[in-house]
CHARMM-style PDB file with segment names, atoms N, HN, CA, C and O in Angstrom:
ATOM      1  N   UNK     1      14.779   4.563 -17.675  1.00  0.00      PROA
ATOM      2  CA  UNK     1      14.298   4.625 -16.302  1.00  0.00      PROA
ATOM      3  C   UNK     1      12.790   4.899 -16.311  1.00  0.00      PROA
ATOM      4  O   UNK     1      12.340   5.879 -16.904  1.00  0.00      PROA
ATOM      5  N   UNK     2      11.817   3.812 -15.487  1.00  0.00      PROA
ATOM      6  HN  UNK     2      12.183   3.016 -15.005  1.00  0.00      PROA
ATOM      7  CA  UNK     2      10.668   4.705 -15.066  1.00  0.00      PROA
ATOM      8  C   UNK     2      10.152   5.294 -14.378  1.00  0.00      PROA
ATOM      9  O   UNK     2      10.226   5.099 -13.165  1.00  0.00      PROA
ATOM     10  N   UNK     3       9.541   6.101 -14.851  1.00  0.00      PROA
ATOM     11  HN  UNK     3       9.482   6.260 -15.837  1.00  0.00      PROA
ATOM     12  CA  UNK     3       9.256   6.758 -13.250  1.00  0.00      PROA
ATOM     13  C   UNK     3       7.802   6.761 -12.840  1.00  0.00      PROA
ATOM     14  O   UNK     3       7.034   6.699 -13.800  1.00  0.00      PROA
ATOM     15  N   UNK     4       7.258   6.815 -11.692  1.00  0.00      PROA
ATOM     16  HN  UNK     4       7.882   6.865 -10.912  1.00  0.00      PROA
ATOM     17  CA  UNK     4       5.983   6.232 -11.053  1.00  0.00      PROA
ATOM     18  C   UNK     4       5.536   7.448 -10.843  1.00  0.00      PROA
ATOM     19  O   UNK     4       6.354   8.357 -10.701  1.00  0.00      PROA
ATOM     20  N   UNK     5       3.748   7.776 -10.764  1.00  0.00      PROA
ATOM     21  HN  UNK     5       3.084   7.038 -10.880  1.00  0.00      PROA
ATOM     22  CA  UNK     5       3.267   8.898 -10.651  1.00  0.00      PROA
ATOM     23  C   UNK     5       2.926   8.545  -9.174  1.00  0.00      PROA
ATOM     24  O   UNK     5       2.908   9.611  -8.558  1.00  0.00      PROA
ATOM     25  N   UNK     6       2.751   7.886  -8.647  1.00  0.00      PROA
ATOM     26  HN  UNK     6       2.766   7.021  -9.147  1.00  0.00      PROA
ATOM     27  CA  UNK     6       2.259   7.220  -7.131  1.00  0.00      PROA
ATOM     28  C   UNK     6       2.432   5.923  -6.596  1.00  0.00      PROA
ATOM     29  O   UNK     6       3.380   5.220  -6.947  1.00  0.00      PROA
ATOM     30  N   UNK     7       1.509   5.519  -5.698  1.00  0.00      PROA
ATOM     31  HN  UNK     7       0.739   6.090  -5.414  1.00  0.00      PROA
ATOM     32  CA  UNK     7       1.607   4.160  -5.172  1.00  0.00      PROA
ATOM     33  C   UNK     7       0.188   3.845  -4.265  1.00  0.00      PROA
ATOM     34  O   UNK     7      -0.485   4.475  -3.450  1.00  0.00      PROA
ATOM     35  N   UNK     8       0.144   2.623  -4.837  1.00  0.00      PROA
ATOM     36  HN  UNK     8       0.691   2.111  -5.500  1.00  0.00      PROA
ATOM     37  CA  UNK     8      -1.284   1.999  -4.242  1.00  0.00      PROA
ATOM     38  C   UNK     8      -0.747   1.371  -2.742  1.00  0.00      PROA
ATOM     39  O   UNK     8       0.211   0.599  -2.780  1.00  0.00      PROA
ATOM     40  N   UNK     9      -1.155   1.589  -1.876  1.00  0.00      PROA
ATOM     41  HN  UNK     9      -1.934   2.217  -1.846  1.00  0.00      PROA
ATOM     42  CA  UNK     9      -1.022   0.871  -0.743  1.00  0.00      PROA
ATOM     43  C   UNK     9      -2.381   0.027  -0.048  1.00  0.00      PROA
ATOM     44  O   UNK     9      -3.502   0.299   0.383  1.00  0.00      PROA
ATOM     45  N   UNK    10      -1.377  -1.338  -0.270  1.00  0.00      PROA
ATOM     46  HN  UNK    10      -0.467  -1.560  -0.620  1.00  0.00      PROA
ATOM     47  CA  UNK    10      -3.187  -2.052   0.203  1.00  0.00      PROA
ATOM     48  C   UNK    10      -2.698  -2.702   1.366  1.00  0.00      PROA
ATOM     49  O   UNK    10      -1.517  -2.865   1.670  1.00  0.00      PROA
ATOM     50  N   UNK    11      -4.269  -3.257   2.337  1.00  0.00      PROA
ATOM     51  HN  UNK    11      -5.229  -3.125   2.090  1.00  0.00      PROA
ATOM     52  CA  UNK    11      -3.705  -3.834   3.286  1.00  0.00      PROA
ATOM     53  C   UNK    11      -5.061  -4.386   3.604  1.00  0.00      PROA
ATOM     54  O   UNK    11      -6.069  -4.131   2.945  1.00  0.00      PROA
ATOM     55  N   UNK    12      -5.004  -5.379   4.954  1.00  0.00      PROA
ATOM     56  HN  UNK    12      -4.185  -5.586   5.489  1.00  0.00      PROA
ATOM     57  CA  UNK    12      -6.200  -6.204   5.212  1.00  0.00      PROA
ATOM     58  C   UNK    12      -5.499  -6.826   6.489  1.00  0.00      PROA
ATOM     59  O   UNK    12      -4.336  -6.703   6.871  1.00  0.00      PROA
ATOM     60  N   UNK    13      -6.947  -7.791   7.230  1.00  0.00      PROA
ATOM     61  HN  UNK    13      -7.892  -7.891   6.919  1.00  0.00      PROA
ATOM     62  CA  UNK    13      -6.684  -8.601   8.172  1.00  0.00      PROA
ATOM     63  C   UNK    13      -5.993 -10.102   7.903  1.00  0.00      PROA
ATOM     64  O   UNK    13      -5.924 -10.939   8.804  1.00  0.00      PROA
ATOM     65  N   UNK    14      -5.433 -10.361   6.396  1.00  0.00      PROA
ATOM     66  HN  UNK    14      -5.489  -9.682   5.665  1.00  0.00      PROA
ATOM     67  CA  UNK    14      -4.817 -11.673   5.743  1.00  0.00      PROA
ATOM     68  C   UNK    14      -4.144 -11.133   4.944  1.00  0.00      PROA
ATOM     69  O   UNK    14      -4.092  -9.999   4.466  1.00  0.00      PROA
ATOM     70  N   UNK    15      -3.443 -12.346   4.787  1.00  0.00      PROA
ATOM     71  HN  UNK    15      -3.486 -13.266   5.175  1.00  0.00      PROA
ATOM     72  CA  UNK    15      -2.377 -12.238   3.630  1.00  0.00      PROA
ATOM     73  C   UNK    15      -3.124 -12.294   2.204  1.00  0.00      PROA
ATOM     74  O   UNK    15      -2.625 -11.929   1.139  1.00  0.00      PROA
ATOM     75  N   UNK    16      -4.324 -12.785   2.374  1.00  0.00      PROA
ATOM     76  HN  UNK    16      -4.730 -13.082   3.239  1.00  0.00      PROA
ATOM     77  CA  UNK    16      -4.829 -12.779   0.889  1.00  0.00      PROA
ATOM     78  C   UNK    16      -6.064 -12.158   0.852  1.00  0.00      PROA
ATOM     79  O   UNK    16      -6.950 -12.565   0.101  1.00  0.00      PROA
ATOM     80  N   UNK    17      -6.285 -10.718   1.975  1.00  0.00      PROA
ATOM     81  HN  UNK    17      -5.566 -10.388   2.585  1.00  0.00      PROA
ATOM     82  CA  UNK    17      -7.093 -10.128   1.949  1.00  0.00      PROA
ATOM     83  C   UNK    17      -6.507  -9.042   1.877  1.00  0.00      PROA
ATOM     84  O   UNK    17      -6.178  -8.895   3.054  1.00  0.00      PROA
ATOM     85  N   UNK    18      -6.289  -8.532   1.565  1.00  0.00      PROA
ATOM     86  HN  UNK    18      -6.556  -8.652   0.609  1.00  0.00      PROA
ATOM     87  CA  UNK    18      -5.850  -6.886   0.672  1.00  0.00      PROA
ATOM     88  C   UNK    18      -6.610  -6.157  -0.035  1.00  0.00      PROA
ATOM     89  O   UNK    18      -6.388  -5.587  -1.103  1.00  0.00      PROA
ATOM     90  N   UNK    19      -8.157  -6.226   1.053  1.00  0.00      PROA
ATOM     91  HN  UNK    19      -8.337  -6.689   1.921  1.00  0.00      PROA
ATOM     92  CA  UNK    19      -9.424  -5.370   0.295  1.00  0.00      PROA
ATOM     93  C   UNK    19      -9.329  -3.704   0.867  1.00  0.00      PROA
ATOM     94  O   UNK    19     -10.392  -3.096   0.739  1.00  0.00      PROA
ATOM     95  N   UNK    20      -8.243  -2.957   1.443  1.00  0.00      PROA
ATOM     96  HN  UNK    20      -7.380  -3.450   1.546  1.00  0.00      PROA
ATOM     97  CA  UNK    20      -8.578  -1.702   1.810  1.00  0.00      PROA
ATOM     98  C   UNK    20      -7.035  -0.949   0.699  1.00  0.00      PROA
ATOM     99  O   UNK    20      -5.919  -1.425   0.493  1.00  0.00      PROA
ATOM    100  N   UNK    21      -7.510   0.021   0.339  1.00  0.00      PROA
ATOM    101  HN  UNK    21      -8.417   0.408   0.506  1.00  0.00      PROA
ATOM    102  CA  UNK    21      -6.103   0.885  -0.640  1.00  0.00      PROA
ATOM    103  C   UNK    21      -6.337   1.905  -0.110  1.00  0.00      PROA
ATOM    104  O   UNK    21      -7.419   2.211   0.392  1.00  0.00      PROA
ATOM    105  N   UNK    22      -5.040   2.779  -0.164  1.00  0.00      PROA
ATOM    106  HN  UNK    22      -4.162   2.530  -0.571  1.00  0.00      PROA
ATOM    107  CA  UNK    22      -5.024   4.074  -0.320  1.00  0.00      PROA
ATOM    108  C   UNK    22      -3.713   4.111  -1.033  1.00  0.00      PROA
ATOM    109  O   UNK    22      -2.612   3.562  -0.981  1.00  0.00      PROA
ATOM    110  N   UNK    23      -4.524   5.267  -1.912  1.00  0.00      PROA
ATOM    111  HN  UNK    23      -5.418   5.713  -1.954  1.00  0.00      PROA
ATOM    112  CA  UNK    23      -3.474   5.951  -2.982  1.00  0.00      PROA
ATOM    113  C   UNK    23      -3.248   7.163  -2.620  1.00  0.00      PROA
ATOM    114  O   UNK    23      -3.964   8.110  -2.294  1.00  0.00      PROA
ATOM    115  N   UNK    24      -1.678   6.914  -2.770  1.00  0.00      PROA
ATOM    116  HN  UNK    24      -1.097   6.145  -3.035  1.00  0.00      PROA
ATOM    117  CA  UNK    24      -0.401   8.458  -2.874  1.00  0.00      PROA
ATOM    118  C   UNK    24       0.473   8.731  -3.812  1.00  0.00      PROA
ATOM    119  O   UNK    24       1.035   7.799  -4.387  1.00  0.00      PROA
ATOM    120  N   UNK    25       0.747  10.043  -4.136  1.00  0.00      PROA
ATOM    121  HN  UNK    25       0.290  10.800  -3.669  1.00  0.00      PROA
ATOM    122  CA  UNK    25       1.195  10.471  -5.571  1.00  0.00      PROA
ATOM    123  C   UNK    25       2.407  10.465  -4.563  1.00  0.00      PROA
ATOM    124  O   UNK    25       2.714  10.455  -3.371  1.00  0.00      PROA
ATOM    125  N   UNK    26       2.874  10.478  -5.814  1.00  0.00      PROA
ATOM    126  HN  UNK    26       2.625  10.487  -6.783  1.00  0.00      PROA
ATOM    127  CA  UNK    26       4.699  10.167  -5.376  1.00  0.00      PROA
ATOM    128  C   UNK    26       5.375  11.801  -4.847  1.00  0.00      PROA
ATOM    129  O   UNK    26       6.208  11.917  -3.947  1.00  0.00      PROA
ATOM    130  N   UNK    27       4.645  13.237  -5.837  1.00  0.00      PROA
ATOM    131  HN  UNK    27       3.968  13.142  -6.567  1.00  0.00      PROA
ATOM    132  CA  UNK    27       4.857  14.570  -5.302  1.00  0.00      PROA
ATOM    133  C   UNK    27       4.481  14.768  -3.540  1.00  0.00      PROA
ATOM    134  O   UNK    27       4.932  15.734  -2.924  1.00  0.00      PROA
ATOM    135  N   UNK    28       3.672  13.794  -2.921  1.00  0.00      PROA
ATOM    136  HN  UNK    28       3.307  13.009  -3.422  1.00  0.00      PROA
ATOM    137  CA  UNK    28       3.409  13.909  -1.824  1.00  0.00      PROA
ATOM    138  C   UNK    28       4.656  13.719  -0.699  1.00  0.00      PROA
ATOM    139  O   UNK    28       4.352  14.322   0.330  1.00  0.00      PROA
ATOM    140  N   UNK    29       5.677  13.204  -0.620  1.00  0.00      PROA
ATOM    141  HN  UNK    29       5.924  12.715  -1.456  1.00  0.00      PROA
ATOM    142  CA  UNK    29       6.483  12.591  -0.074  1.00  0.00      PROA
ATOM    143  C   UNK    29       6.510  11.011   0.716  1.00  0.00      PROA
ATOM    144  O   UNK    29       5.520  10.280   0.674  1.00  0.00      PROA
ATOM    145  N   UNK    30       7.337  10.756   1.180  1.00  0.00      PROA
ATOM    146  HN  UNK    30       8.141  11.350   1.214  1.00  0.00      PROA
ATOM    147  CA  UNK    30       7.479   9.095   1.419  1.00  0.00      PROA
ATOM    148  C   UNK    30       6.919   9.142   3.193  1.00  0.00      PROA
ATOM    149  O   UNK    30       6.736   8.093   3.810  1.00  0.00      PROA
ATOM    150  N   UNK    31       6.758  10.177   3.671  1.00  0.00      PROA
ATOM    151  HN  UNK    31       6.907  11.029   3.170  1.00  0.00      PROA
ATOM    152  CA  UNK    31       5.529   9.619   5.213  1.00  0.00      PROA
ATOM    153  C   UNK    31       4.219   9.888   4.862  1.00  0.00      PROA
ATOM    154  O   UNK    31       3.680  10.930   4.487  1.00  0.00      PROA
ATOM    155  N   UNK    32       3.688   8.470   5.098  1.00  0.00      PROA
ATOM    156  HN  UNK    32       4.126   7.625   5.403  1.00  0.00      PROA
ATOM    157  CA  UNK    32       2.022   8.628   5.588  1.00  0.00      PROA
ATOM    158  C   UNK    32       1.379   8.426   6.582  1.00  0.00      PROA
ATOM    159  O   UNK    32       2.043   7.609   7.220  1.00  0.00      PROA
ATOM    160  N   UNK    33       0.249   8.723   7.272  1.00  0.00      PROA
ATOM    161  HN  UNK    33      -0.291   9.387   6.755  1.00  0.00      PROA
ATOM    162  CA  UNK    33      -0.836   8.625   8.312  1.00  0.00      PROA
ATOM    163  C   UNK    33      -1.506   7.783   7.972  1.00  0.00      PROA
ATOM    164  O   UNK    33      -2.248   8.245   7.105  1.00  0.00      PROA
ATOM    165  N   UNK    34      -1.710   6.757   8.140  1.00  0.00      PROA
ATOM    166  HN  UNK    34      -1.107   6.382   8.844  1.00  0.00      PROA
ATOM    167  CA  UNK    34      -3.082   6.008   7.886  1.00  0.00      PROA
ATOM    168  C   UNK    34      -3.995   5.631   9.018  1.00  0.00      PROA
ATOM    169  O   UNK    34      -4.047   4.654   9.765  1.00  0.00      PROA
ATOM    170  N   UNK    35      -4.659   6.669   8.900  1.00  0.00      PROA
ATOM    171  HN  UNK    35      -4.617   7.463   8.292  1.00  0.00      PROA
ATOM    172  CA  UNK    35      -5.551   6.530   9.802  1.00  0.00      PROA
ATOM    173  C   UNK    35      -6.930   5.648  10.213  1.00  0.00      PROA
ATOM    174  O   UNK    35      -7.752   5.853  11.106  1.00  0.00      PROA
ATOM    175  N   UNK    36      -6.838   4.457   9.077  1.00  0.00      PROA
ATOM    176  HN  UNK    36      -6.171   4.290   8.352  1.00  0.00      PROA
ATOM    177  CA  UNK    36      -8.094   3.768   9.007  1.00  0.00      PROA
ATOM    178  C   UNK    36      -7.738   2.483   9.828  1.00  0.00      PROA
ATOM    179  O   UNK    36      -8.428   1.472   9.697  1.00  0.00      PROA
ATOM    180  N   UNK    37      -6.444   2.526  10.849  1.00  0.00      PROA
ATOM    181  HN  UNK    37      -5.883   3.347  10.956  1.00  0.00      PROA
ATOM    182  CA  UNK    37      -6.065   1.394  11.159  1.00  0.00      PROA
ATOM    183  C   UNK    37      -6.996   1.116  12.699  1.00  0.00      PROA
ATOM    184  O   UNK    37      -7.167   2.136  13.366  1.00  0.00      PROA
ATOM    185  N   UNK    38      -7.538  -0.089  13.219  1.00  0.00      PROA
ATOM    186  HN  UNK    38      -7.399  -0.918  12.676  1.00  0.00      PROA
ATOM    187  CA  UNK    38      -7.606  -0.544  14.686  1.00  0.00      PROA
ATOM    188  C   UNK    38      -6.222  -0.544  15.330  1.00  0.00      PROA
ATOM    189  O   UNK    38      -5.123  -0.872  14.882  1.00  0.00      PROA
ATOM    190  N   UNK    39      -6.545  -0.153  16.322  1.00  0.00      PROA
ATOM    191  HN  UNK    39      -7.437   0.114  16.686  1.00  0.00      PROA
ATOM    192  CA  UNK    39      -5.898  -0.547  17.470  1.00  0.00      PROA
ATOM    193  C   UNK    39      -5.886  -1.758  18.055  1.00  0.00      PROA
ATOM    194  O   UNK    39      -6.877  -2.157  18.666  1.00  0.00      PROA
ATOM    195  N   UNK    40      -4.380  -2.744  17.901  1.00  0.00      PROA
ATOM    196  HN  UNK    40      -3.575  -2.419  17.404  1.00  0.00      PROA
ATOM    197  CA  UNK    40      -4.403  -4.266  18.519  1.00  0.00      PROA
ATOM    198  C   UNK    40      -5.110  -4.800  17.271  1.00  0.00      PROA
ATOM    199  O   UNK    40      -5.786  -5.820  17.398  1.00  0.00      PROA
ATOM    200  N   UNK    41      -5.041  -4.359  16.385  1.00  0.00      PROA
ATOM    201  HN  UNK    41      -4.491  -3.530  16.282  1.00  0.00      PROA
ATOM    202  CA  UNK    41      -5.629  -5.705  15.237  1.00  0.00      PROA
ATOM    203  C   UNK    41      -3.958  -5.840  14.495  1.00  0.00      PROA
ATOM    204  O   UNK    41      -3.149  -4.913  14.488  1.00  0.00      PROA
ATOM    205  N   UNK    42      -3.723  -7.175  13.926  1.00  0.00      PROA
ATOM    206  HN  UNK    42      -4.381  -7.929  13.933  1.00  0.00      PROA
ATOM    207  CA  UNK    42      -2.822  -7.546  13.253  1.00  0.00      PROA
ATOM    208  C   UNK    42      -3.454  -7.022  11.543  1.00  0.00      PROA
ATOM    209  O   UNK    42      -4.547  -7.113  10.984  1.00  0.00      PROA
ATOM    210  N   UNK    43      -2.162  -6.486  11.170  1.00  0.00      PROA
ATOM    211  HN  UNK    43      -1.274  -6.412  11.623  1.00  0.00      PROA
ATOM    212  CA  UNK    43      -2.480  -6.279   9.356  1.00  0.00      PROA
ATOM    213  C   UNK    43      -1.029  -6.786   8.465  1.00  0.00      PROA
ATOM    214  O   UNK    43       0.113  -6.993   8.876  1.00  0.00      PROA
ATOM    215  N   UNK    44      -1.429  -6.848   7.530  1.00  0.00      PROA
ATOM    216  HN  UNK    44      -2.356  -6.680   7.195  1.00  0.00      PROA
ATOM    217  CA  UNK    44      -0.852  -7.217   6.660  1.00  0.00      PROA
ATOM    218  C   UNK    44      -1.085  -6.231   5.039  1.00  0.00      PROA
ATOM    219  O   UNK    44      -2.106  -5.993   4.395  1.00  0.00      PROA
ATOM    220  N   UNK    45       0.308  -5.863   4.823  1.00  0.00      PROA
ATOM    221  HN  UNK    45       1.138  -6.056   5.347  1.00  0.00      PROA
ATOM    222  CA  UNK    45       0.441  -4.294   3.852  1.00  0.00      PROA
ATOM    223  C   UNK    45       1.143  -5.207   2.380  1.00  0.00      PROA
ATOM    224  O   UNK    45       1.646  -6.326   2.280  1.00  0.00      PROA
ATOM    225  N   UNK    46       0.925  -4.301   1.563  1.00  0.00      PROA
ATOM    226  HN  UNK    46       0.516  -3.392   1.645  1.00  0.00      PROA
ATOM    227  CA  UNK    46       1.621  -4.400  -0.192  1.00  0.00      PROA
ATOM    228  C   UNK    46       1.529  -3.205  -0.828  1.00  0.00      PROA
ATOM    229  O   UNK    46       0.617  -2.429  -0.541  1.00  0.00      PROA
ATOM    230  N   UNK    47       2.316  -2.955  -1.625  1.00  0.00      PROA
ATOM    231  HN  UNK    47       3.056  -3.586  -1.858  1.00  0.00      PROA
ATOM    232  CA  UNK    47       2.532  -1.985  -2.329  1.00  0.00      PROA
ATOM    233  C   UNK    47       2.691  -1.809  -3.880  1.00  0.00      PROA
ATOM    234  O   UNK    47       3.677  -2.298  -4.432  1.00  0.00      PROA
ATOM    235  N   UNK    48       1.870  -1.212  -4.500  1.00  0.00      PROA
ATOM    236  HN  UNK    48       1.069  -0.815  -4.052  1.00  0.00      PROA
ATOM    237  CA  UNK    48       1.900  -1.440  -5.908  1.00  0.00      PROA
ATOM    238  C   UNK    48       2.208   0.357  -6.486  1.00  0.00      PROA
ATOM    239  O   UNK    48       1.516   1.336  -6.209  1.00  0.00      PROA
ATOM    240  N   UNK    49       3.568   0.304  -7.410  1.00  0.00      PROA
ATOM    241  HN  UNK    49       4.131  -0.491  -7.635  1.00  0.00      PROA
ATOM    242  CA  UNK    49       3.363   1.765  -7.985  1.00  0.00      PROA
ATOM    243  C   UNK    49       2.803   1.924  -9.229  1.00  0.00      PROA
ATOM    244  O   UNK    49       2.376   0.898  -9.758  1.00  0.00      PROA
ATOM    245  N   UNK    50       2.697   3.001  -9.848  1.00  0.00      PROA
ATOM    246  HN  UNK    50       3.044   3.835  -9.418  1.00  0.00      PROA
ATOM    247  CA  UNK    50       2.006   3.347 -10.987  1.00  0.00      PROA
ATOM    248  C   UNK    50       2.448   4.410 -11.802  1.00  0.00      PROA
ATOM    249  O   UNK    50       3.526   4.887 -11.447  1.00  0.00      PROA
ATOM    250  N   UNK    51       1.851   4.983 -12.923  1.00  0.00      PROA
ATOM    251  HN  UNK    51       0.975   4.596 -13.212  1.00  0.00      PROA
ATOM    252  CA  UNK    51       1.863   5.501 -13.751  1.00  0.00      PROA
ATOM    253  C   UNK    51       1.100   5.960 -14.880  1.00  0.00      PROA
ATOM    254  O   UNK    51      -0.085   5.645 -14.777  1.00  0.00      PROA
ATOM    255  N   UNK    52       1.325   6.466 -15.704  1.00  0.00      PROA
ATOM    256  HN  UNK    52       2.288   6.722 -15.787  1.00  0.00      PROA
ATOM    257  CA  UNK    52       0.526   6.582 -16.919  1.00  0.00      PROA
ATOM    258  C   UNK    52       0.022   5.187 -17.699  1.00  0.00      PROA
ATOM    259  O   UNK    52      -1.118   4.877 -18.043  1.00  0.00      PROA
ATOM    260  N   UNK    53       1.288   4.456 -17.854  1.00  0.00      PROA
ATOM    261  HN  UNK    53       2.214   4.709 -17.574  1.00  0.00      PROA
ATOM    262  CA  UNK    53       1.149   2.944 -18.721  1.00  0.00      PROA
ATOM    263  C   UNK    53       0.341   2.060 -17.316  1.00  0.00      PROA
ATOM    264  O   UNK    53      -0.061   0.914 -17.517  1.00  0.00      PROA
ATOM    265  N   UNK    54       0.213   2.536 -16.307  1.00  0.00      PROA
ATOM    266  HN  UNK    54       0.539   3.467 -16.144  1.00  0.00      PROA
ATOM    267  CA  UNK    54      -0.846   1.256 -15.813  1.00  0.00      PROA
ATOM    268  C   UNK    54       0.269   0.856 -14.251  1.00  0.00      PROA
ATOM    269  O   UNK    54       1.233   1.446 -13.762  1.00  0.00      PROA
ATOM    270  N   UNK    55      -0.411  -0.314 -13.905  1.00  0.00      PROA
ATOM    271  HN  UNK    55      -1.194  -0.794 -14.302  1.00  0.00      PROA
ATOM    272  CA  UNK    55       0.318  -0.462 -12.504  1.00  0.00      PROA
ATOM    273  C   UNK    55       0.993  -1.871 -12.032  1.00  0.00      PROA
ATOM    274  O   UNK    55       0.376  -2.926 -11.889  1.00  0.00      PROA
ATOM    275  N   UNK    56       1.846  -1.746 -11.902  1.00  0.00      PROA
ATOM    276  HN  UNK    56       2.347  -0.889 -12.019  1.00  0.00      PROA
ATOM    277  CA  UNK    56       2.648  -2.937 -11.444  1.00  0.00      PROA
ATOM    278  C   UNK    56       2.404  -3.518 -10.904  1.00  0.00      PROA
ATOM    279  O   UNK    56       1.243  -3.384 -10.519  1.00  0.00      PROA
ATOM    280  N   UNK    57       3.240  -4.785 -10.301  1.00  0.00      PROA
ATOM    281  HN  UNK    57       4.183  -4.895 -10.614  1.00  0.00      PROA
ATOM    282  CA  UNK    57       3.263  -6.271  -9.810  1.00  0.00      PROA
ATOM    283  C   UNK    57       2.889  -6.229  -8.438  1.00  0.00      PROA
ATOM    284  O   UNK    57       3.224  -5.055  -8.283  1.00  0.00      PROA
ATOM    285  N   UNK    58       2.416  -6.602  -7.187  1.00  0.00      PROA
ATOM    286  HN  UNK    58       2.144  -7.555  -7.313  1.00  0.00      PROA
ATOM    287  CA  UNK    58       2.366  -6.372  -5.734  1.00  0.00      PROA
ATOM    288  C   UNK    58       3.675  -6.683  -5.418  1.00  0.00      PROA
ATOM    289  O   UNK    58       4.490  -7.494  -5.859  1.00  0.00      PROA
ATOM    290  N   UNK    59       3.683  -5.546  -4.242  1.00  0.00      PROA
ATOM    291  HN  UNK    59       3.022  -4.888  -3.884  1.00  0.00      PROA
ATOM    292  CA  UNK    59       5.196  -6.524  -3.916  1.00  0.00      PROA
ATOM    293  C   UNK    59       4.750  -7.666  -3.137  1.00  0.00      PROA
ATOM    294  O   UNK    59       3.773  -8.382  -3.356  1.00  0.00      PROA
ATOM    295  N   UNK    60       5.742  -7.748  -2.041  1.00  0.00      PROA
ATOM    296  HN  UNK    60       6.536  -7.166  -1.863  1.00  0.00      PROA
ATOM    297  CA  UNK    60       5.873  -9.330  -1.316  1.00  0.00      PROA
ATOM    298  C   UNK    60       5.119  -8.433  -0.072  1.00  0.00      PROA
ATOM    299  O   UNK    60       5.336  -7.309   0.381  1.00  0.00      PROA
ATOM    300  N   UNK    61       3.657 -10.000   0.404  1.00  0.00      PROA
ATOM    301  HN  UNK    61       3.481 -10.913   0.037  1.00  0.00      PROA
ATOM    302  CA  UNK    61       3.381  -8.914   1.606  1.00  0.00      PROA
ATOM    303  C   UNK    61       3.937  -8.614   2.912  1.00  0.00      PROA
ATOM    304  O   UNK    61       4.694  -9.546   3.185  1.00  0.00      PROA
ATOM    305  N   UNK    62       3.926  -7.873   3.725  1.00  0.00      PROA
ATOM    306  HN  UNK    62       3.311  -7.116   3.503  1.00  0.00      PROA
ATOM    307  CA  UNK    62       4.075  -7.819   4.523  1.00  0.00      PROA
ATOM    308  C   UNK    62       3.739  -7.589   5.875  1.00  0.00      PROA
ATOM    309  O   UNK    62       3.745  -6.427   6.280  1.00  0.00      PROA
ATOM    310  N   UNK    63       3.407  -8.641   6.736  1.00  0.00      PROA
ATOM    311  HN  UNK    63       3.402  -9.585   6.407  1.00  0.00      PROA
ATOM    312  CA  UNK    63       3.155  -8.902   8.337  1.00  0.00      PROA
ATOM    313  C   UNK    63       3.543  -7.780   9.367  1.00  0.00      PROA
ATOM    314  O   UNK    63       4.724  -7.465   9.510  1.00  0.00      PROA
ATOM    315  N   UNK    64       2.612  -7.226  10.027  1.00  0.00      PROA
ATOM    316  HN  UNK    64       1.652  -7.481   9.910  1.00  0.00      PROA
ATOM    317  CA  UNK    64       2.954  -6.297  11.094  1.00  0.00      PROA
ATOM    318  C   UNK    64       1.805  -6.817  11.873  1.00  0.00      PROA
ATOM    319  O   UNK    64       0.668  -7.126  11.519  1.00  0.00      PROA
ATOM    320  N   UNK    65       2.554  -6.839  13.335  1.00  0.00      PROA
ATOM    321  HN  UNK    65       3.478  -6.588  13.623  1.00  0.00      PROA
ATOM    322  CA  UNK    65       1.987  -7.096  14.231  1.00  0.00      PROA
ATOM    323  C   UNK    65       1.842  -6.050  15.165  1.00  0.00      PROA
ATOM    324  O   UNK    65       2.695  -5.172  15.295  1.00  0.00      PROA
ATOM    325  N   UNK    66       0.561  -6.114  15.971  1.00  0.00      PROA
ATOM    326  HN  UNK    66      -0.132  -6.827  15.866  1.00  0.00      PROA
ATOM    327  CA  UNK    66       0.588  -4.992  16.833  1.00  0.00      PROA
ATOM    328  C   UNK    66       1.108  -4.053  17.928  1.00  0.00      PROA
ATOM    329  OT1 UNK    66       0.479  -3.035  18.218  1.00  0.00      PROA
TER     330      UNK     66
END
């Protein structure tokens, strides 16, 4: 089994713009605030976890609308 020290959370105004991250350690728990969002803008999120050996695959992105 592995286990992940955190998770990269990226997101942007495209599907193939995923220039903003924030990183959370996994000891933090599974709700976050993200407070860097507009109001009425469409985003699009991915999630990558991690570890010591380095960081995994993106997942599949995902579309939220406002």
């Amino acid at each position: 089994m592995v286990s992940f020290l955190g998770y990269n959370i990226l997101w942007g105004i495209a599907s193939d713009k995923l220039y903003q991250t924030y990183q959370v350690f996994a000891d933090a728990g599974s709700n976050l605030e993200l407070r860097a969002l507009t109001v009425g803008q469409d985003y699009y999120f991915a999630i990558e976890a991690f570890n010591e050996n380095g960081v995994s695959k993106m997942s599949e992105v995902v579309y939220i609308e406002p």
